[in-house]
C-alpha positions as CSV (number, residue, x, y, z in Angstrom):
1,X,-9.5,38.2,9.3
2,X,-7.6,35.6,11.7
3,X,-6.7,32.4,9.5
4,X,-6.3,29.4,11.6
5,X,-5.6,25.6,11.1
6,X,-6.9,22.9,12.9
7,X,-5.1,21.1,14.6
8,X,-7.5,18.2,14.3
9,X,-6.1,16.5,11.2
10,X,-2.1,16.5,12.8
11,X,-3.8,14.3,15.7
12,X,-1.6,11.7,14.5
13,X,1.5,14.0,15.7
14,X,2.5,15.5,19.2
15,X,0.8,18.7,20.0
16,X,4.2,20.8,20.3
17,X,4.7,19.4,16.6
18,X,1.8,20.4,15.3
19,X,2.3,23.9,17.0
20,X,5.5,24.6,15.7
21,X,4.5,23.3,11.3
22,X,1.3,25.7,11.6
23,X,3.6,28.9,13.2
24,X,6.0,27.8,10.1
25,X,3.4,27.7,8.0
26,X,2.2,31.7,8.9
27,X,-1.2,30.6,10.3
28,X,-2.3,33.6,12.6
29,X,-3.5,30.7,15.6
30,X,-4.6,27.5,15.7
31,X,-7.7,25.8,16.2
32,X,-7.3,22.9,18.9
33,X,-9.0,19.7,18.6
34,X,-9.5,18.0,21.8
35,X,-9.1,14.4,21.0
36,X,-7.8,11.5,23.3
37,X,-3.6,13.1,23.6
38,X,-4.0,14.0,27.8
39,X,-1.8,17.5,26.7
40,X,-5.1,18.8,24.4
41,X,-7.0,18.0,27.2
42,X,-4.4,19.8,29.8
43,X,-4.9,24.1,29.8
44,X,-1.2,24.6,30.7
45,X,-0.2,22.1,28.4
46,X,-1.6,23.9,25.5
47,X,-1.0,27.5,27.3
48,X,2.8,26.6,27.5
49,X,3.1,24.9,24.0
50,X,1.7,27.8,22.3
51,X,3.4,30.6,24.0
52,X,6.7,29.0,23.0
53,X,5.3,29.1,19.5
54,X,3.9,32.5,19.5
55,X,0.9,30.9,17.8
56,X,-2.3,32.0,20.3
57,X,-5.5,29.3,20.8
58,X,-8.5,31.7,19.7
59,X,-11.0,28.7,19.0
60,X,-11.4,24.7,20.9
61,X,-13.2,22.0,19.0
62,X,-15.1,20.1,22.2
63,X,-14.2,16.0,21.9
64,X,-17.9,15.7,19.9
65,X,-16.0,13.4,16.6
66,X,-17.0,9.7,16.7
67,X,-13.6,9.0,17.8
68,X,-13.4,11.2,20.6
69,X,-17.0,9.9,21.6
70,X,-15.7,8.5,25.1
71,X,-13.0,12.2,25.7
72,X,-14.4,13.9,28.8
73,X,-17.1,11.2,29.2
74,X,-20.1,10.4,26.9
75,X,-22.7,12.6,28.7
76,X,-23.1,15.7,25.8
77,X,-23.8,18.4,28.3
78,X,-21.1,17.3,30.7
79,X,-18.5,17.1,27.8
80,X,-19.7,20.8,26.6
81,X,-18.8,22.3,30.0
82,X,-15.9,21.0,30.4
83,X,-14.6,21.6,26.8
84,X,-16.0,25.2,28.1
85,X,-13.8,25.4,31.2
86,X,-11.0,24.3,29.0
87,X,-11.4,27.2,26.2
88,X,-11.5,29.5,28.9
89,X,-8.5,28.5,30.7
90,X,-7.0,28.5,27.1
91,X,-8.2,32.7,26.3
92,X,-10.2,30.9,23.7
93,X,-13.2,33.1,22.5
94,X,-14.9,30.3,20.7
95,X,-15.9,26.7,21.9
96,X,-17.1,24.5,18.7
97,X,-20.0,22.1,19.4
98,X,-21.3,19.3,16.7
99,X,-24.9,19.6,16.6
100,X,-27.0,16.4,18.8
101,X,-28.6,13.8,17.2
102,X,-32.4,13.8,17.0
103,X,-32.5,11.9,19.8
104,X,-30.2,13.8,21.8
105,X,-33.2,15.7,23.5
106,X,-31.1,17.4,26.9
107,X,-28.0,18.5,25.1
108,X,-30.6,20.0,22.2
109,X,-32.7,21.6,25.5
110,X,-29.4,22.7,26.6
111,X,-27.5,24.5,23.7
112,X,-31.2,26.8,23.2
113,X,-31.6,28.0,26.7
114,X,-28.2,27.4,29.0
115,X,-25.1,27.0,26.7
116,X,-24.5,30.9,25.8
117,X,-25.2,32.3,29.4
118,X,-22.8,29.4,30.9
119,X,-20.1,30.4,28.3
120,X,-20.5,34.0,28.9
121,X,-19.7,33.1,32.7
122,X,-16.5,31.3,31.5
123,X,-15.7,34.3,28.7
124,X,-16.0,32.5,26.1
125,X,-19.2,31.2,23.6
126,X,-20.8,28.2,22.5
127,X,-20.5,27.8,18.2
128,X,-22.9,25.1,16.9
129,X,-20.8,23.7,13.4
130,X,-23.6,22.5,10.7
131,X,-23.0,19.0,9.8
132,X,-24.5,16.4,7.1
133,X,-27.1,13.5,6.2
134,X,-25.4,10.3,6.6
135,X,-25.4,7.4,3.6
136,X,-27.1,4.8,4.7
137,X,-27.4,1.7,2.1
138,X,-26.6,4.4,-0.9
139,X,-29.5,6.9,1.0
140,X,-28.6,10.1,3.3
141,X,-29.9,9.9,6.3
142,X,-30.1,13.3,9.2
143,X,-29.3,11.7,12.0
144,X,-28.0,14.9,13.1
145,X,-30.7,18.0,13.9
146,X,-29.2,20.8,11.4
147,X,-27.8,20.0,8.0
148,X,-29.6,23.1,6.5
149,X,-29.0,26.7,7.0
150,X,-32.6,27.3,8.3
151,X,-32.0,24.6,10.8
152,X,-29.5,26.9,12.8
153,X,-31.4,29.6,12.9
154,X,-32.0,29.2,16.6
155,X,-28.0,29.8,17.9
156,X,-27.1,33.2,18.3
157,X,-23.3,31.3,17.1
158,X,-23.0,29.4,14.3
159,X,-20.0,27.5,12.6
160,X,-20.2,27.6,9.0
161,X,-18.4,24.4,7.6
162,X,-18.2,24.6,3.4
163,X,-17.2,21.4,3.6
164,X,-20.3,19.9,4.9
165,X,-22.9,21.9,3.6
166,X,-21.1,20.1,0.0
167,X,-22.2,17.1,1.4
168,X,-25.9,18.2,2.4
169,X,-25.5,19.6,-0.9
170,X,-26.3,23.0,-0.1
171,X,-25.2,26.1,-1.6
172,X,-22.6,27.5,0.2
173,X,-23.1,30.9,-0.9
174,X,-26.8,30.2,-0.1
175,X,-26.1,29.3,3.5
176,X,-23.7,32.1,4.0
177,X,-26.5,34.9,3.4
178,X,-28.6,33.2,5.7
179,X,-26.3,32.7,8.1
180,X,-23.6,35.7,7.7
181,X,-24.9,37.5,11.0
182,X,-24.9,34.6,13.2
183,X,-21.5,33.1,11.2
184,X,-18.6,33.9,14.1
185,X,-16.3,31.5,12.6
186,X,-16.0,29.4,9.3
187,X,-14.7,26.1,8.5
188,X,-13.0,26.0,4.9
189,X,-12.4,23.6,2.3
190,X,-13.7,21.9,-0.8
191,X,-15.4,18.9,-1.6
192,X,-15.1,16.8,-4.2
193,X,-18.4,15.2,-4.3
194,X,-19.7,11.9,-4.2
195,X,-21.1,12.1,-0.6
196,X,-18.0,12.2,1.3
197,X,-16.4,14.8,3.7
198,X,-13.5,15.5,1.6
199,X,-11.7,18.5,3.2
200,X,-9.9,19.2,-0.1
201,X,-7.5,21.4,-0.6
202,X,-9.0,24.9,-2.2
203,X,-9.9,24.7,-5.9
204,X,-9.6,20.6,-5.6
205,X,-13.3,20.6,-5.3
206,X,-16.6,21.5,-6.7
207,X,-17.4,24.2,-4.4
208,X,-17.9,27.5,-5.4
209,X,-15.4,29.1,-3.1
210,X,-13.7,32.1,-4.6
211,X,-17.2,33.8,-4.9
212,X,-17.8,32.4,-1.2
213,X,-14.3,34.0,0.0
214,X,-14.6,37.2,-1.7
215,X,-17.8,38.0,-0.6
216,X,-16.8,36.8,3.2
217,X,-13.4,39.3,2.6
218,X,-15.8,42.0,1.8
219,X,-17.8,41.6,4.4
220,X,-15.1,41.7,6.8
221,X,-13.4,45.1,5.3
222,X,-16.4,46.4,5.6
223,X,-17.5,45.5,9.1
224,X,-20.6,43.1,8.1
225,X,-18.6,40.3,9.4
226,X,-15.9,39.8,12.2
227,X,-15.5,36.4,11.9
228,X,-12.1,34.3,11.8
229,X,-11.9,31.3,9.4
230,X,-10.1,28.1,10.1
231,X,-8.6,25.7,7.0
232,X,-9.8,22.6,8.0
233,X,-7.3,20.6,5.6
234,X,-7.1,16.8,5.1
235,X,-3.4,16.2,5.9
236,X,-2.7,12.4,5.4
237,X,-0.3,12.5,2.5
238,X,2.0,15.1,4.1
239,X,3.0,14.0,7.8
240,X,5.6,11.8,7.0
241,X,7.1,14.8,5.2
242,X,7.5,18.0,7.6
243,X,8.8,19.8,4.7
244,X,6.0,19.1,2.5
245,X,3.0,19.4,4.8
246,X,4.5,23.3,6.1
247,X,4.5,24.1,2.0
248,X,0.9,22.4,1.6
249,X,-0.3,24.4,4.5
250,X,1.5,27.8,3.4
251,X,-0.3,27.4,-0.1
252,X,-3.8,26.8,1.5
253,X,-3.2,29.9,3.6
254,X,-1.6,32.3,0.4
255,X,-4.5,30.8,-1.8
256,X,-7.7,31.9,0.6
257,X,-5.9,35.4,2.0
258,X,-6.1,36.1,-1.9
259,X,-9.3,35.0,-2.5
260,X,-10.1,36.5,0.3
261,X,-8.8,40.4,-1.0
262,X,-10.7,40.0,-3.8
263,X,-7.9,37.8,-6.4
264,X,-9.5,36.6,-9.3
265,X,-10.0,32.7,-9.0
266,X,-7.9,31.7,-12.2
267,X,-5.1,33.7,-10.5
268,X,-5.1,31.3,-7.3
269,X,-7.3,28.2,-8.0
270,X,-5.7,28.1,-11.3
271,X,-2.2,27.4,-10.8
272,X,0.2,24.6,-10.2
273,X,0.6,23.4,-6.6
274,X,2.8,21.0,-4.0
275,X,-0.7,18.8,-4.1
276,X,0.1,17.3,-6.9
277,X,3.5,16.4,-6.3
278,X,3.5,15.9,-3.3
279,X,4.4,12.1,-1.1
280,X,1.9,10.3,0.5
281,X,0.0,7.0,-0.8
282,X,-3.0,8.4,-1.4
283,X,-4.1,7.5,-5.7
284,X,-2.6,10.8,-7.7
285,X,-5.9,11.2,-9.1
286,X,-7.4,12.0,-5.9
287,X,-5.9,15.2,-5.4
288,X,-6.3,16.8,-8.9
289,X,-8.6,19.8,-9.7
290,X,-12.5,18.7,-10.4
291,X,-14.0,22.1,-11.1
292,X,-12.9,24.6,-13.2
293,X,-10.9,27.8,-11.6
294,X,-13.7,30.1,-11.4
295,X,-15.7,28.3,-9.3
């Protein structure tokens, strides 16, 4: 399976930066966030930057963040076609979409019935990434139209983000077997609870992802599954430390390429790791292991 990183959480950093820690780091590609830097918004940009890396740009996450609200305008179906244009001009075979709020009724009308045949034009497709209920005042609230794996039943390409299902609180193993023949890509991390998107590193978490990572490696040896994953890693306490974040980011990778052949979890999830000594300001607590290694 191609193992990505995202380039989202190194937005912080210049793009030929970025490029050059996830090639150190082994990644087989990266996923691009377009976010407001003009060269992830610029085809030859990117085309030139990763050529020089040898790292290719199979999969573009569209400007559909909070903070990337106003990136190629505010109008939903505007913004998905261009992000489109731009993944094609990029060989990417995957454009990422967030699902449209409730309210959001002509980019919901669109993603049914015109998004797939409009990417197909540009060779490319349209993924639609589950997201989460909101807390409001201590209460979640779904703003957004799919938080559960029924509600994406309708897209012939789903995004399947572990992450967020933890935070709709829904099995991810669950939503995986619903999901696994409309799943092109996944999104991996843990979560550590408490209602917030957490991105943890693997095994930092409470999600049950070695069962969730070998069954997606067996599916893929066997050819139930051709789908490419992407470690979608919170990065914060590394980026002041190059040396660090390429170590973080190598262990991520070794950790879910074994889970992924089938390692036992106390053989990965178990062991010491550069989280925990690693620089940064975030509180040491926050990085330490809340589920036991078998999960």
């Amino acid at each position: 399976m191609r193992l990505l990183l995202s380039s989202g959480p190194l937005f912080a950093r210049p793009l030929d930066w970025a490029c050059a820690v996830v090639a150190e780091a082994g990644y087989d590609g990266l996923e691009l966030m377009v976010t407001q830097d003009p060269s992830t918004q610029d085809p030859e940009r990117i085309t030139s930057t990763a050529r020089q890396e040898g790292l290719p740009v199979p999969v573009v996450h569209g400007p559909f963040l909070l903070v990337t609200r106003r990136v190629f305008g505010t109008d939903l179906v505007a913004k998905a076609r261009q992000s489109l244009e731009l993944a094609g001009a990029v060989g990417a075979d995957l454009m990422i979409v967030h699902p449209p709020f409730r309210w959001q009724r002509e980019f919901h009308r669109w993603l049914l019935e015109d998004g797939d045949d409009e990417a197909a034009e540009l060779g490319t497709r349209v993924g639609v990434e589950n997201l989460y209920p909101v807390q409001v005042a201590g209460r979640p609230v779904r703003f957004h139209r799919y938080t559960e794996p029924d509600h994406l039943a309708p897209f012939r390409n789903v995004v399947l983000d572990t992450s967020h299902f933890g935070v709709a609180e829904v099995d991810i193993n669950v939503a995986y077997e619903r999901l696994r023949q409309r799943s092109v890509h996944l999104h991996v991390s843990d979560y550590r609870g408490g209602g917030r998107d957490s991105h943890a590193p693997l095994g930092h978490g409470i999600l049950p992802l070695a069962r969730f990572l070998h069954r997606v490696g067996a599916d893929a040896r066997s050819g139930e599954t051709e789908a490419s994953i992407t470690l979608e890693l919170d990065c914060r306490r590394y980026l002041d430390d190059r040396s660090a974040l390429v170590g973080y980011l190598r262990q991520e990778l070794h950790k879910c390429r074994a889970l992924l052949d089938g390692a036992p979890a106390e053989e990965v999830l178990g062991r010491p790791d550069v989280v925990s000594v690693a620089p940064g300001s975030l509180d040491d607590d926050a990085d330490q292991p809340t589920a036991p290694p078998n999960s």
